[in-house]
NUMI-238104 format. One record per residue: residue number from 1; x, y, z of N, C-alpha, C in turn. Coordinates in steps of 0.1 Angstrom, whole numbers. Example, Ala and Ser with C-alpha at 12.3 -4.5 7.8 and 13.67 -1.06 7.14 Angstrom:
2
1 | 132 | -57 | 78 | 123 | -45 | 78 | 132 | -33 | 78
2 | 128 | -22 | 71 | 137 | -11 | 71 | 129 | 0 | 79
This chain:
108
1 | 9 | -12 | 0 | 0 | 0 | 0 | 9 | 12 | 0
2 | 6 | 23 | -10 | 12 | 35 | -13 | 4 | 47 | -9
3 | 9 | 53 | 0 | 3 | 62 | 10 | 12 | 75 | 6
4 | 2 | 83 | -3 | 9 | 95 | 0 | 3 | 106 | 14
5 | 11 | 115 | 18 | 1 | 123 | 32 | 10 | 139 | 26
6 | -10 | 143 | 26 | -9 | 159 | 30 | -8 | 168 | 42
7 | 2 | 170 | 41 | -1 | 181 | 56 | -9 | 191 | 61
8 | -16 | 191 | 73 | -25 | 200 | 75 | -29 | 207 | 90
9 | -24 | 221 | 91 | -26 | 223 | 98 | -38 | 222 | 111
10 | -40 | 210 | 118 | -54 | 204 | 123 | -46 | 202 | 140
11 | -57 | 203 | 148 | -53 | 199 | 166 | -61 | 182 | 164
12 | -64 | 181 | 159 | -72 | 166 | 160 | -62 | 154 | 155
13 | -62 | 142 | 157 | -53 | 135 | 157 | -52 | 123 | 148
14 | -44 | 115 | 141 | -51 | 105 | 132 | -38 | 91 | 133
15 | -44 | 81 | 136 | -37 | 66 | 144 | -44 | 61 | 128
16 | -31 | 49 | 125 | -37 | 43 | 107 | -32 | 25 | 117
17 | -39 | 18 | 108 | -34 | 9 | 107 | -35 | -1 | 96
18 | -29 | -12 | 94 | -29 | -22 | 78 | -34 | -34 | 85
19 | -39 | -41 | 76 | -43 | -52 | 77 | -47 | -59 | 64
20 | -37 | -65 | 53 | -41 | -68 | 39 | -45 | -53 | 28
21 | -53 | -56 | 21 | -64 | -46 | 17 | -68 | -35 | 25
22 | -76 | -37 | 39 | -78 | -30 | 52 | -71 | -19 | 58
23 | -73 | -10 | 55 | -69 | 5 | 60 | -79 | 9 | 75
24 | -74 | 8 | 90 | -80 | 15 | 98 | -76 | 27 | 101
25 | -86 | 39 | 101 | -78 | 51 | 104 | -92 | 59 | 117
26 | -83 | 55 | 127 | -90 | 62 | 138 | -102 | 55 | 141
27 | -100 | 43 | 143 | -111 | 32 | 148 | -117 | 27 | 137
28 | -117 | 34 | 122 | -125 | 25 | 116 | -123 | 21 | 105
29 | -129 | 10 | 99 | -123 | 5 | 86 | -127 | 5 | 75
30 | -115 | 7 | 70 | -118 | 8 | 54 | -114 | 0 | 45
31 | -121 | -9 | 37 | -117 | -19 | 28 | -114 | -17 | 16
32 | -105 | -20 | 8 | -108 | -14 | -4 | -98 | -32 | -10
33 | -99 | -42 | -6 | -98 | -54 | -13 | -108 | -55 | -26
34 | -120 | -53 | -26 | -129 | -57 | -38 | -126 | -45 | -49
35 | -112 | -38 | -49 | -108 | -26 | -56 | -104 | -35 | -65
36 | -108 | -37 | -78 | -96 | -46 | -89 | -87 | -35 | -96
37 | -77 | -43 | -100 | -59 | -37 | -112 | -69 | -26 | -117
38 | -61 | -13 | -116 | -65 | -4 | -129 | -80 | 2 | -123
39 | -85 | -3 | -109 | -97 | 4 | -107 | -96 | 16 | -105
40 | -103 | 29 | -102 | -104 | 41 | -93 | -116 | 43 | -82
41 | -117 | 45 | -75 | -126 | 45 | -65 | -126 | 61 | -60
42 | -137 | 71 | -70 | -130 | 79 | -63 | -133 | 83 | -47
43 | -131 | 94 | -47 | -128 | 99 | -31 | -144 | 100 | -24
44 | -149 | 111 | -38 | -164 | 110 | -27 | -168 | 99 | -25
45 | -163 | 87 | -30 | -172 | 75 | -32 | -169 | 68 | -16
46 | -161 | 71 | -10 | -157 | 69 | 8 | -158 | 84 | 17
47 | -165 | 74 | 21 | -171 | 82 | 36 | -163 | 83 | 47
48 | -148 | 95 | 41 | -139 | 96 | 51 | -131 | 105 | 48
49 | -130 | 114 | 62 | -129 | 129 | 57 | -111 | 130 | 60
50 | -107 | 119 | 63 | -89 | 120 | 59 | -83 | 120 | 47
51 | -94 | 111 | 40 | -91 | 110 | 24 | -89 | 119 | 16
52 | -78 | 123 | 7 | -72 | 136 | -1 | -77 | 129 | -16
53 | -75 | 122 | -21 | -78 | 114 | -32 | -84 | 107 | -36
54 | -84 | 104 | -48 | -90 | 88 | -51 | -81 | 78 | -49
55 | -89 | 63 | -48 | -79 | 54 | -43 | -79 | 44 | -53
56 | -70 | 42 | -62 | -68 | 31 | -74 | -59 | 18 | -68
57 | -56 | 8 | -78 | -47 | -3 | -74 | -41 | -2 | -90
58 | -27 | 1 | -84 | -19 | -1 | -98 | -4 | -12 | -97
59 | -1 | -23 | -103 | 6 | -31 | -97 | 1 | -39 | -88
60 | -9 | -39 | -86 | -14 | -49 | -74 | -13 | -40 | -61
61 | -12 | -28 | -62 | -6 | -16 | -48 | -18 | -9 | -48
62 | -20 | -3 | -34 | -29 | 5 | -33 | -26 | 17 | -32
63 | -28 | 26 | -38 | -26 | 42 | -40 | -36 | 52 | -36
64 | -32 | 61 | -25 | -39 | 69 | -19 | -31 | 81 | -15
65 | -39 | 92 | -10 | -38 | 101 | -2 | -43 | 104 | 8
66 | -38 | 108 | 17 | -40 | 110 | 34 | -42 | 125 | 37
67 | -46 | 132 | 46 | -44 | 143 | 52 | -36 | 142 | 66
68 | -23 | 142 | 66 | -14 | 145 | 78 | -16 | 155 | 91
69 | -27 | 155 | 101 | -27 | 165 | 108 | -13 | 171 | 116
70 | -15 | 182 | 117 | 3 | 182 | 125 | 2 | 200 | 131
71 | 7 | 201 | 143 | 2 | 210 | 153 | 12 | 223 | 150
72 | 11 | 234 | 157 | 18 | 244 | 153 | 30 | 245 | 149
73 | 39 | 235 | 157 | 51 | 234 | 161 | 54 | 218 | 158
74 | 53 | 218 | 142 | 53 | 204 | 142 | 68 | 201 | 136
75 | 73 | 194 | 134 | 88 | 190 | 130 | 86 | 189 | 114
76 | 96 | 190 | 110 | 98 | 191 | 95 | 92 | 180 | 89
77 | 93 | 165 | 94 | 90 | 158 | 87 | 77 | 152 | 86
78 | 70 | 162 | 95 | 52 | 161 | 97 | 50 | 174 | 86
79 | 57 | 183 | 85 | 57 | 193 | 77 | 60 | 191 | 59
80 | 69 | 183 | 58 | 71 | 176 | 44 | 73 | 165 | 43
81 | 63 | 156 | 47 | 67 | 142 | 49 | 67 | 135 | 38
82 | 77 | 121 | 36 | 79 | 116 | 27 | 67 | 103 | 24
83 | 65 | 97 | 15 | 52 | 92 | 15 | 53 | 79 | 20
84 | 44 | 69 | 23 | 44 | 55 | 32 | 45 | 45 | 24
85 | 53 | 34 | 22 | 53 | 24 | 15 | 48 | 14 | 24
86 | 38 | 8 | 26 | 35 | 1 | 40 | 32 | -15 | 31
87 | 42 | -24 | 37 | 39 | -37 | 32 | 43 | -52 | 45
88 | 40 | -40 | 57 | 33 | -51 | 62 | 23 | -48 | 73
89 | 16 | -54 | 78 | 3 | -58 | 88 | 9 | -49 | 98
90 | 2 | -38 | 109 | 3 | -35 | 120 | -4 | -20 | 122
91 | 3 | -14 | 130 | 0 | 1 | 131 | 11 | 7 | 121
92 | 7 | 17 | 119 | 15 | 27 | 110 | 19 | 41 | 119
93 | 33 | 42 | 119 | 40 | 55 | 121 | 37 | 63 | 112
94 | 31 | 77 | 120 | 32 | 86 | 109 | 46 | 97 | 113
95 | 48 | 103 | 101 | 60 | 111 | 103 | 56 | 128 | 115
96 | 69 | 125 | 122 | 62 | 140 | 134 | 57 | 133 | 144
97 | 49 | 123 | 144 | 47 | 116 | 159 | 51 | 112 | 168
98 | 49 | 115 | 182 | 55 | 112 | 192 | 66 | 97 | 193
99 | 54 | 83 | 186 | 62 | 73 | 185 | 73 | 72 | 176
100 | 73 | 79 | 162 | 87 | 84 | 152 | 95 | 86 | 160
101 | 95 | 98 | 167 | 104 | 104 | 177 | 112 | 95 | 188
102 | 103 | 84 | 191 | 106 | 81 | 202 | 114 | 67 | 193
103 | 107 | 62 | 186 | 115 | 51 | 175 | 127 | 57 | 169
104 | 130 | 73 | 166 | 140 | 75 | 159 | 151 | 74 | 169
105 | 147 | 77 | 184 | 160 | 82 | 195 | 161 | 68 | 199
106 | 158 | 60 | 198 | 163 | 43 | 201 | 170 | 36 | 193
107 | 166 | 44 | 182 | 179 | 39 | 170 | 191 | 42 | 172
108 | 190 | 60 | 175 | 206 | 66 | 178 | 213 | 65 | 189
């Protein structure tokens, strides 16, 4: 799954997770497995106001856009964040979040 994220200045908060096909974003789910190669699904067509785009499968990948919320004083890479290649099952780090931060200083 190919996740691009727009940045946006918002106080509200957004937790993703994967699961196959299955996109959760903030408790709830969104399927887009019955999406076939070469589909588009566009955006009004989901009932979800994080969604920046329409969501196709190209390659067998899923292709989307996000809205990244990120607070006054948000760090660069909540500010220009690079996009998500997510290819396996769990929660997803978004860039600028507490857990980044705290996953980046465990590395160093």
């Amino acid at each position: 799954m190919h996740i691009t994220l727009t940045p946006m200045r918002r106080d509200d908060g957004l937790i993703l997770s994967r699961r196959g096909d299955v996109l959760t974003i903030n408790g709830l789910d969104y399927d887009f497995a019955p999406l076939p190669e070469g589909a588009i699904l566009p955006r009004d067509a989901v009932d979800c106001v994080w969604l920046a785009s329409d969501v196709t499968r190209e390659g067998g990948q899923l292709r989307l856009t996000l809205i990244l919320p990120h607070g006054a004083d948000a760090p660069p890479e909540a500010v220009f964040p690079a996009p998500l290649l997510l290819t396996a099952d769990g929660p997803v780090t978004l860039p600028g979040s507490a857990h980044a931060k705290e996953t980046a200083d465990a590395q160093n």
